[in-house]
N, C-alpha and C positions, 0 to 999 in steps of 0.2 A: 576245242576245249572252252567251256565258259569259266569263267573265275569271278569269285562271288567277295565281294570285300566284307568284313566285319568289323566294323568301328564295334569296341569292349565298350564303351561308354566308362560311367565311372566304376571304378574299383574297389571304391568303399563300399559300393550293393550289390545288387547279384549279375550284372552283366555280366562279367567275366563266366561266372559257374554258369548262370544257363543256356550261356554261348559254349561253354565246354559240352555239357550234358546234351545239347542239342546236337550237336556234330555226332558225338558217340550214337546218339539213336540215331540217323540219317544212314550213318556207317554199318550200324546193324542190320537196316532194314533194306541196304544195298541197292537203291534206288537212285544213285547219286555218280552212275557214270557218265563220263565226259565231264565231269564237274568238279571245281577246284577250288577252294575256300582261302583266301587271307585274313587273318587276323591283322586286325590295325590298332596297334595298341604299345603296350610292354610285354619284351619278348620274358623280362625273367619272372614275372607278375604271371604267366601264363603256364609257364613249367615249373610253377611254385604249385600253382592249385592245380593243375593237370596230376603232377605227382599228387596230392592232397585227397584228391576224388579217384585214387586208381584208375586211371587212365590210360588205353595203351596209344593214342589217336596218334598221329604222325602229323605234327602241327608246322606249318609258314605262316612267320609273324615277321611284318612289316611296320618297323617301328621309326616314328617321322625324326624322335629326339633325340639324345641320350639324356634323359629325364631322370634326376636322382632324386631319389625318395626317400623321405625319413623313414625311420627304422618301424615305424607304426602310424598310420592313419587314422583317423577319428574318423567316424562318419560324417558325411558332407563336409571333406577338409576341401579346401582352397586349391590344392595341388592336384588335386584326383578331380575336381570340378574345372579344372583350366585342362589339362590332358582329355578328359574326355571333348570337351570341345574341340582340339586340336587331331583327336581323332575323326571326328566326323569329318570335320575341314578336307583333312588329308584323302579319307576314301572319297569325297565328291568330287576332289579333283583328279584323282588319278580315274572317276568315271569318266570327267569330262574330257580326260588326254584322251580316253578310248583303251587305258588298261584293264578294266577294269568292267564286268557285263552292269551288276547289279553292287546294290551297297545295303547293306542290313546294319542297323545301328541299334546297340542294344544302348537302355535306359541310361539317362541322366539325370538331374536334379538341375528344375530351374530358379529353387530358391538357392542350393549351393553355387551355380553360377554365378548367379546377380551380385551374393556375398562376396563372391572373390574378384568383382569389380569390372565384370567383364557385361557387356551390353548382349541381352540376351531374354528374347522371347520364347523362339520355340524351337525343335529342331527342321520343322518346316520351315519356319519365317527361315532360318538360318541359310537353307539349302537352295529356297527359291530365292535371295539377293545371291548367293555364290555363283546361282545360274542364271543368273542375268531377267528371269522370268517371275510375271506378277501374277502371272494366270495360272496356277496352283491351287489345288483344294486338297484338306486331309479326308482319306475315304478309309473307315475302319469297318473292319469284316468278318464275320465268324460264324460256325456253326454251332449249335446242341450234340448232345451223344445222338439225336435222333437223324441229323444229316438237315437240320432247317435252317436256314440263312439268313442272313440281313447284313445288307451292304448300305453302309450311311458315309455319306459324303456328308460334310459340312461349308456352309455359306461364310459364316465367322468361327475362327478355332479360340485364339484364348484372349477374349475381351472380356473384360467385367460385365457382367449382365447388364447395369443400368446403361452399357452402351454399348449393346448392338446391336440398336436401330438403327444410331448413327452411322455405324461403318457396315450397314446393309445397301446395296446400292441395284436398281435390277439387271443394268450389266455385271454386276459380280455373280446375282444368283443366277443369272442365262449361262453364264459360262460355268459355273457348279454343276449346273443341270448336262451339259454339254460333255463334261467332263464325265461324271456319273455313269452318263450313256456311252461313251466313248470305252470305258473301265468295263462295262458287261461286255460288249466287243471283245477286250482283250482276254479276259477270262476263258471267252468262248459260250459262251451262252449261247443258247437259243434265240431269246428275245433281251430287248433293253426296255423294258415298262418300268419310266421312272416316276412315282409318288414326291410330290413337295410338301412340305410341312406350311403350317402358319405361322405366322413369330405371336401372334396372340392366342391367349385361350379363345377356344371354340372356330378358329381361323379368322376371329376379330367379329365375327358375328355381326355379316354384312355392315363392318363401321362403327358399331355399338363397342365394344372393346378394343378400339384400335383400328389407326387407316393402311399399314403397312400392307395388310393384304391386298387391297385395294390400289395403292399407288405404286408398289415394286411389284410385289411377288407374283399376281395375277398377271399383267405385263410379261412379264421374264416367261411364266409360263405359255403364255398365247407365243412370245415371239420364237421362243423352243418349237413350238409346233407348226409353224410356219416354216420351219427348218425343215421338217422331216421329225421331227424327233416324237417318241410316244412317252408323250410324258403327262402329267394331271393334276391340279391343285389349285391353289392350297388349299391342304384339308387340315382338321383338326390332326396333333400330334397323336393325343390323345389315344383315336379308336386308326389312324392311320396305321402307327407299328403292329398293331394286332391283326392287319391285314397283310402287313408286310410279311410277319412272322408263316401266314399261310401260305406265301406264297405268292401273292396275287401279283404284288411287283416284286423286282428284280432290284432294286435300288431305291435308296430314299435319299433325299436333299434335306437335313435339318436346317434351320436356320441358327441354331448357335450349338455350343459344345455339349452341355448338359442335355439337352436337349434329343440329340442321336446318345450321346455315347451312354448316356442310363440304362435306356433298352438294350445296346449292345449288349453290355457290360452283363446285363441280368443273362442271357443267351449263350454267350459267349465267354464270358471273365476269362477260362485257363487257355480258351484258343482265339481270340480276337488279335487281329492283325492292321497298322496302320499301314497305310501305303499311302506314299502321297504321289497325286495325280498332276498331271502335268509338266513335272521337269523331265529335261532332255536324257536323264538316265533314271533305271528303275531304282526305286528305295522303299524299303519297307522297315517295320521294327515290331515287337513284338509290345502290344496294348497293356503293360504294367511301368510300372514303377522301379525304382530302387531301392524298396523293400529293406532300408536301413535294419530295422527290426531283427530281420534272420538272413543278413548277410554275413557271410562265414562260417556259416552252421551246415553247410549242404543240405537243406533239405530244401531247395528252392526248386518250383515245379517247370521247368524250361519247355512246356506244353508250347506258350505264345512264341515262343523263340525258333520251336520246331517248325510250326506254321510259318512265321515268317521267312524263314530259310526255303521252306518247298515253294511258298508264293513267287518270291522273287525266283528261283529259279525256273519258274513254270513260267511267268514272263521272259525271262531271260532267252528262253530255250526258242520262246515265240517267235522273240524280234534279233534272234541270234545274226549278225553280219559279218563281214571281213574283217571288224574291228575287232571281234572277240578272237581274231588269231595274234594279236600284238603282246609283245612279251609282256611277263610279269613284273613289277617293278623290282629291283635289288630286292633283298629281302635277307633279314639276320635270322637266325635260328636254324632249328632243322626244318628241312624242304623236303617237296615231296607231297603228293596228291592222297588225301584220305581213304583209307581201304575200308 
């Protein structure tokens, strides 16, 4: 049996709904034997909107508090931004005991965190210090209705643009690239042909715009290939992704956020998937937000959430071990394996 954890994230936006609605399709579409889902959140937060959205799903919800909640929440309140942190918290460690195969975290708000005084950059930065590991990159993924892909790993995730030169170094981006390559592997790919971006327009234009190409990224690329690895660059961002988009490679290395995750985003928006690469257990979440706007109204499209859920369980299933036979943690609510 694999068992797949779900940190709700916050409760003020749509994490909870399209963690519900996501299960329900998975359920329909009966794809999902040997597979076991927890909820890591609030058990009565769960069978409040389960009933809400007619639901018939047969839910285990493993809840780390007993967390009392005002009678109403504001969007981005203080309360709903400290529980979701403490949900992730909790599914990473019961990955790291080994109860646990994969962990799917649905969205939170890192300006409602930071308000509620808690130190807090990303849900990556977060995962990679709980796992003891620096060597982590976020790789976001998705296709078109037409079946076309693009896999973007990133070099720097969420640094202000005027500084990520500085926290570009070309042991980070060798190990990006390495990673990248490592991530079509696990997928199952055919091949791993990874494209590098340039951090300047035109890939710095032999020096004329910029030395970065020149003194990291070209390096990191040569010592990638000296590896084994098939990889190519820097090229312009530019005309790169529209090559990516065809096909040509398997994988692209942005160098900062905006950078990958615009063209994803154009490609992919309702099915784009974040994984992050390199911690000792799988994790994945679906590529939106918490969607303050139209949370509570059910019509939130749980498309990213769906995706997220089949990704990690398709690794899961990969690197499935003896570990995935280790019980479930206690758990309140009703129990019981999804039909």
């Amino acid at each position: 049996m694999i068992r797949i954890g779900i940190a709700l994230g916050d409760v003020t936006g749509v994490g909870p709904e399209v963690t519900l609605k996501a299960l329900e399709t998975l359920a329909r579409e009966r794809t999902d034997s040997g597979t076991e889902y927890l909820l890591i959140g609030d058990e009565a937060i769960v069978h409040r909107l389960k009933e809400r959205l007619g639901l018939t799903l047969e839910i285990k919800v493993h809840q780390p508090s007993a967390r009392r909640w005002p009678d109403k929440l504001e969007p981005g309140a203080g309360e709903a931004a400290a529980a979701a942190v403490e949900w992730v918290r909790a599914g990473a460690q019961l990955c790291l005991a080994g109860e646990l195969a994969a962990l799917v975290t649905a969205p939170v708000n890192k300006e409602a965190i930071v308000r509620a005084g808690i130190s807090f950059v990303g849900q990556t930065e977060m995962l990679s210090e709980l796992a003891g590991t620096e060597r982590t990159a976020m790789m976001l993924l998705g296709q078109d209705d037409r079946g076309r892909w693009l896999r973007v790993a990133l070099a720097t995730t969420h640094v202000p643009l005027r500084n990520v030169a500085e926290h570009l170094t070309q042991e980070k981006i060798e190990s990006v690239i390495a990673l990248a390559a490592g991530a079509c592997g696990d997928l199952g790919l055919a091949r791993a042909r990874v494209a590098v971006c340039g951090l300047n327009p035109h890939a710095g234009e032999g020096g004329k715009m910029g030395t970065e190409e020149i003194t990291l990224i070209a390096p990191a690329v040569e010592a990638a290939r000296k590896r084994g690895l098939d990889v190519t660059g820097p090229l312009s961002a530019d005309a790169l992704f529209y090559y990516a988009y065809r096909g040509n490679y398997d994988a692209v290395v942005a160098m900062y956020h905006d950078q990958g995750l615009a063209p994803l985003k154009m490609v992919a928006f309702e099915q784009g998937v974040n994984w992050t690469l390199g911690l000792p257990f799988i994790r994945t979440s679906p590529d939106h937000g918490t969607a303050y706007d139209i949370a509570g109204k059910g019509v939130a499209n749980s498309s990213s959430m769906a995706a997220a859920l089949k990704l990690a369980r398709q690794l899961a299933r990969k690197v499935q071990s003896p570990k995935s036979k280790v019980q479930s943690p206690k758990s309140s609510g009703a129990t019981g394996r999804l039909h």
